[in-house]
N, C-alpha and C positions, 0 to 999 in steps of 0.2 A: 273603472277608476278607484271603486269603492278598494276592492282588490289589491289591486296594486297599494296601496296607501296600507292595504291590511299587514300587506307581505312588507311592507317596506317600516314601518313601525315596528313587525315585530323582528325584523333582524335587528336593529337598532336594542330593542329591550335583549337581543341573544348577546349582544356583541358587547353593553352594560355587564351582562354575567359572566361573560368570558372573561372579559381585562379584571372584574374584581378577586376571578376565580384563579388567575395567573397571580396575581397580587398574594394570592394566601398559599406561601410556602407551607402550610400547613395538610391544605385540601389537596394541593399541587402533589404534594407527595403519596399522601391518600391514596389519591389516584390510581397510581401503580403500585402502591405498597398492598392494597387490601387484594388486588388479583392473584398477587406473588403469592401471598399467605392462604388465600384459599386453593391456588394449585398444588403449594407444598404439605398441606394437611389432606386434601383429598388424592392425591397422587400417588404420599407415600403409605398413609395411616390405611386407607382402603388398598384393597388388594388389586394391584396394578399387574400383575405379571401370572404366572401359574402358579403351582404350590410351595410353599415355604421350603426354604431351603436348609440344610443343616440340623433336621430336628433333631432334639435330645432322646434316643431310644436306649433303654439295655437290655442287656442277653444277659439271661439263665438258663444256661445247658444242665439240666440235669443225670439227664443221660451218661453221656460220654460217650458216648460209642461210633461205631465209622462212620452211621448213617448221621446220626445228629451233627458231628463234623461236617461232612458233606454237604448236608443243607445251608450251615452257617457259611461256608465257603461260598455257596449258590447266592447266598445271600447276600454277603457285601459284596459279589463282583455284580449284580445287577444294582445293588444301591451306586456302584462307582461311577456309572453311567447316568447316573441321576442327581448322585448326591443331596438326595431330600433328607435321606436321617443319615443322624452321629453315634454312633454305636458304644457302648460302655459297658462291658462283659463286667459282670456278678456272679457272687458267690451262692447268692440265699434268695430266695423270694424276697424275703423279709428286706433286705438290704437293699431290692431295686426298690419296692414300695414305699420304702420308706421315702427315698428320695425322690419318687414322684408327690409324697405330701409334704415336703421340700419347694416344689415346682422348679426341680433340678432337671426332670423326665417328663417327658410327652407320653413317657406310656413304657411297656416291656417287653421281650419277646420270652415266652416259661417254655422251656424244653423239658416235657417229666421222664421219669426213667420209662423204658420199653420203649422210646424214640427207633431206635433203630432196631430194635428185634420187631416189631411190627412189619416193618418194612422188608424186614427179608423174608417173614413169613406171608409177602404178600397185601398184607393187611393196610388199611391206611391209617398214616401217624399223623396222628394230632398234636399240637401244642396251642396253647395261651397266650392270648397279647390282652393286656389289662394296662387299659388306657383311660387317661386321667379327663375326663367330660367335664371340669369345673367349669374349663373355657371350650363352648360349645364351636369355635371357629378353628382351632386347633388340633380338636376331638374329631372335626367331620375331616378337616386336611390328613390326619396320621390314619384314618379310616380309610379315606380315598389310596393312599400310597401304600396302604394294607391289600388292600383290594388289589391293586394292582401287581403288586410285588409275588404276594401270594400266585397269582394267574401266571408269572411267568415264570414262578418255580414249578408251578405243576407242567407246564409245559415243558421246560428240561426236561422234567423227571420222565413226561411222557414219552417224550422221543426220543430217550436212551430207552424206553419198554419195548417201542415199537421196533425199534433197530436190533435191540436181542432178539426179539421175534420173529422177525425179517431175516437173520442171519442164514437158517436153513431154507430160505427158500431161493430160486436165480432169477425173478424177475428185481429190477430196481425197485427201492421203497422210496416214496418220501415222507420222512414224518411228519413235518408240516402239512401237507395237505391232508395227509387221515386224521391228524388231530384238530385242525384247524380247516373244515373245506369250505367254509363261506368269509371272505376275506373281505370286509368294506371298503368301500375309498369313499372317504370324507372330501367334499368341496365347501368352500364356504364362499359366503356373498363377499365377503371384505377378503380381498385377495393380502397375501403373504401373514407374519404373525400379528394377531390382536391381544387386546388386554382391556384390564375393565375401563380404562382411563378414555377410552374409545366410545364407551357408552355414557362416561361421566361427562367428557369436556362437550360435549352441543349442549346438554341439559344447566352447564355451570355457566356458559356463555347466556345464554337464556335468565337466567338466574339474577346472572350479574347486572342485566338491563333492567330487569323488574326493578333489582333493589333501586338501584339506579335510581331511577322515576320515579316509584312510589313513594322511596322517605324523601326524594329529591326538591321535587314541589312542595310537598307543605312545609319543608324548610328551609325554603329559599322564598317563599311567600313570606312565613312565618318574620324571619331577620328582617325583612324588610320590613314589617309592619312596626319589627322591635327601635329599629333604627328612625324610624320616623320619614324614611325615603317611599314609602307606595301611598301614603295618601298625596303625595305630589307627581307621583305617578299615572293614579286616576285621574289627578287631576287635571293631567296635560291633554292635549286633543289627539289621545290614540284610544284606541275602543280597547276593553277586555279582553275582547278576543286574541287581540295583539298581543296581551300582555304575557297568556294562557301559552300562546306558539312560541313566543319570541324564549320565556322559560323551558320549555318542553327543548326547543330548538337545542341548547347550549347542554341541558340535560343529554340528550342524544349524542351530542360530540363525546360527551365526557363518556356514556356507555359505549360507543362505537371504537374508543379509544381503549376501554379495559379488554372488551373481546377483542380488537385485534393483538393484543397484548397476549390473551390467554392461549388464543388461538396458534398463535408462534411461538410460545413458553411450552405447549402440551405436543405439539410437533417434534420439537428438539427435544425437550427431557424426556419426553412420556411414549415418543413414537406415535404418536394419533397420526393415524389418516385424512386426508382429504379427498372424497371422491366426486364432488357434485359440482355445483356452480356457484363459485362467491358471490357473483351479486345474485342470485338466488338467493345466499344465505344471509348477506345484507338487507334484500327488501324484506325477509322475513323479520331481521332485526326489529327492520324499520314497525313491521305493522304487529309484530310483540310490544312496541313502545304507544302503537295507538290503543291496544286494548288492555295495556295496564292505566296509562293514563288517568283515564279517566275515574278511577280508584284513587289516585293521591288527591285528586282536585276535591274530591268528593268529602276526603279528610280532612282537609284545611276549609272547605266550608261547613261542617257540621261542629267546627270543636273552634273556640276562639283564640287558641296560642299553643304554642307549636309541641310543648309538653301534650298535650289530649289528641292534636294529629298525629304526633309520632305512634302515640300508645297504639290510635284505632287503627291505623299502618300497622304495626306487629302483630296487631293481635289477627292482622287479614293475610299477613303475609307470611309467616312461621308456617304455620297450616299449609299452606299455598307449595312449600316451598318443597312437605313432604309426603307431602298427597299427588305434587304435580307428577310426580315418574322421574326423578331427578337425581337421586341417588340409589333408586332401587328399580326394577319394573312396577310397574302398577300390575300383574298377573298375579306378583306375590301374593300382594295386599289382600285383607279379605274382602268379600262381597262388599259388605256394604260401605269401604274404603273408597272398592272401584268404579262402587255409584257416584262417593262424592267427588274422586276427580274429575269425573265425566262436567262437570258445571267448573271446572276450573279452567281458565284459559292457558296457564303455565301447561297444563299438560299438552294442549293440540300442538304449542309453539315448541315446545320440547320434542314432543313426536315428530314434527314437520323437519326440526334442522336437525336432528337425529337420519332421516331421510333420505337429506340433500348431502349432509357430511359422510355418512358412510354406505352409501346405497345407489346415489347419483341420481335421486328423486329429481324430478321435471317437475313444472308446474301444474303439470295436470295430475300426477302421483298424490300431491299433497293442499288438491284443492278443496276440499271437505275440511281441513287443518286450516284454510284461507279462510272459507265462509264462517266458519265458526268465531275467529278472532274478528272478521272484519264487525261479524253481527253485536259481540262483545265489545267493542269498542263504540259503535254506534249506538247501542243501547246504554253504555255507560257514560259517554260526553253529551247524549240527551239528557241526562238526568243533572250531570255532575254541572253544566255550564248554568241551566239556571239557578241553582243552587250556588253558585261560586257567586252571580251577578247581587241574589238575595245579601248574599252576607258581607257584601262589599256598600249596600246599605244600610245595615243596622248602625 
């Protein structure tokens, strides 16, 4: 009976927070404004797709001659197929350089003279790409598509060697295989194309619930003590504990309401996959919200107004946010980063619907991810509930 009476008080106190939460066309809008804004900043700003496309490169032939022709020819019919760089022929070193400390150019290609007379004496021809590293995210992209581009001109180059060479002989040649005999085939766990948004959105839904809850409660305690509505609160015949659920309860809609929201935003703009089981990834929601919990209650009873809970809420949750694995791996991180995630609960719940969303983790896949949050949360509403009841007496 006691029970029933628990549960039934505190939907009553969720169902107060809902109608006054509907009430405030302000928070109402919140609501869905702040998910938009975190998918449009992290979807677009972070690299969602493969490498930049259209870079700014130029060319300086200094040579002239058939061979260096030839290359450059090689060269933008494999860029045409990519179109990762924008090509801008120069006259001078001096004139492309310059325009790289412009930040007109991602960098140059320097043809010097003896381009093609190395080449027909057999010899290998070098040239220079002087690339602008101010911005190191840019520098490793025009590297990467160096690397690459590079690989597939020596390839041409090689299998018109291999074909003169081959000419006087009558069995078939294939160039490809003498230049190339070990040929990989890539599989990956996430079937068709991925992107980073794939690794961002379980971790941003994650995210989204913490904040959720954590500033959620002590400022929704907080107004009410402002307002002069919770000491008649107390004072009515529903226990604490009521009061604790009945907020958390309405809390949870409002987060269950952003990740569905994010979760159907990152599908359609972003292409994220779904591979697992949603209510799998809901009860995981669910017990992400017991074991932050108990961290907001803990705010609002150690600080007396809602200024000193918020602070001690940021100053737990910033940290939290990029220590959990949430926008980066934690593999990155250095050692002793990847110690401090290890005590962080963001990170198991991040790991777990990471999992389920793109691996099709079961329950048993990501039960050491369960026991961790369930034990975090029990040892955190042990602490936090007496603590909440203390300071509801001072």
């Amino acid at each position: 009976m006691d029970l029933m009476k628990i549960l039934k008080d505190s939907y009553h106190v969720m169902a107060k927070d809902m109608i006054e939460f509907r009430r405030n066309r302000m928070s109402l809008a919140a609501l869905f404004i702040m998910p938009l804004i975190f998918l449009i900043m992290f979807g677009f700003i972070f690299p969602s797709g493969n490498t930049q496309q259209h870079m700014p490169v130029g060319l300086v032939n200094l040579d002239q001659g058939q061979g260096s022709a030839e290359f450059i020819a090689q060269l933008e019919t494999i860029n045409k197929n990519t179109n990762y760089m924008q090509f801008t022929n120069f006259s001078s070193v001096d004139e492309a350089t310059a325009k790289i400390k412009e930040g007109k150019l991602y960098g140059t290609f320097i043809i010097p003279p003896g381009f093609s007379y190395n080449l027909t004496q057999g010899k290998s021809a070098s040239f220079m790409v002087y690339i602008d590293n101010s911005n190191p995210q840019s520098s490793m992209q025009i590297q990467q598509v160096l690397s690459s581009t590079v690989s597939g001109l020596n390839d041409i180059k090689a299998e018109a060697n291999v074909l003169e060479l081959s000419n006087g002989t009558n069995q078939p040649v294939n160039p490809q295989a003498m230049i190339l005999p070990y040929v990989p085939n890539i599989k990956t766990t996430i079937p068709g194309q991925t992107n980073y948004f794939n690794f961002l959105a379980p971790g941003l839904m994650i995210m989204i619930v913490m904040m959720t809850v954590m500033t959620g409660i002590p400022e929704a305690i907080s107004k009410e003590k402002e307002m002069g509505t919770f000491d008649g609160m107390l004072s009515a015949p529903i226990s604490q504990v009521s009061v604790i659920l009945g907020k958390t309860t309405a809390l949870c809609a409002r987060g269950f309401a952003q990740c569905i929201m994010i979760l159907v935003l990152a599908m359609i703009l972003f292409g994220v996959t779904f591979q697992g089981s949603i209510l799998l990834a809901f009860f995981l929601l669910i017990l992400g919200i017991f074991s932050f919990i108990g961290i907001g209650i803990m705010a609002i009873s150690m600080s007396g107004d809602q200024a000193s809970s918020t602070m001690i809420v940021n100053l737990l949750m910033f940290p939290m946010m990029f220590l959990g694995g949430i926008f980066y791996p934690i593999q990155q991180m250095p050692w002793f980063m990847q110690d401090i995630s290890k005590i962080i609960p963001l990170t198991y719940a991040a790991d777990a619907m990471r999992k389920i969303m793109l691996l099709n983790a079961g329950i048993g896949d990501i039960m050491f991810q369960i026991v961790v949050l369930v034990a975090f949360g029990v040892v955190t509403m042990a602490i936090a509930v007496p603590l909440f009841r203390k300071s509801m007496t001072r």
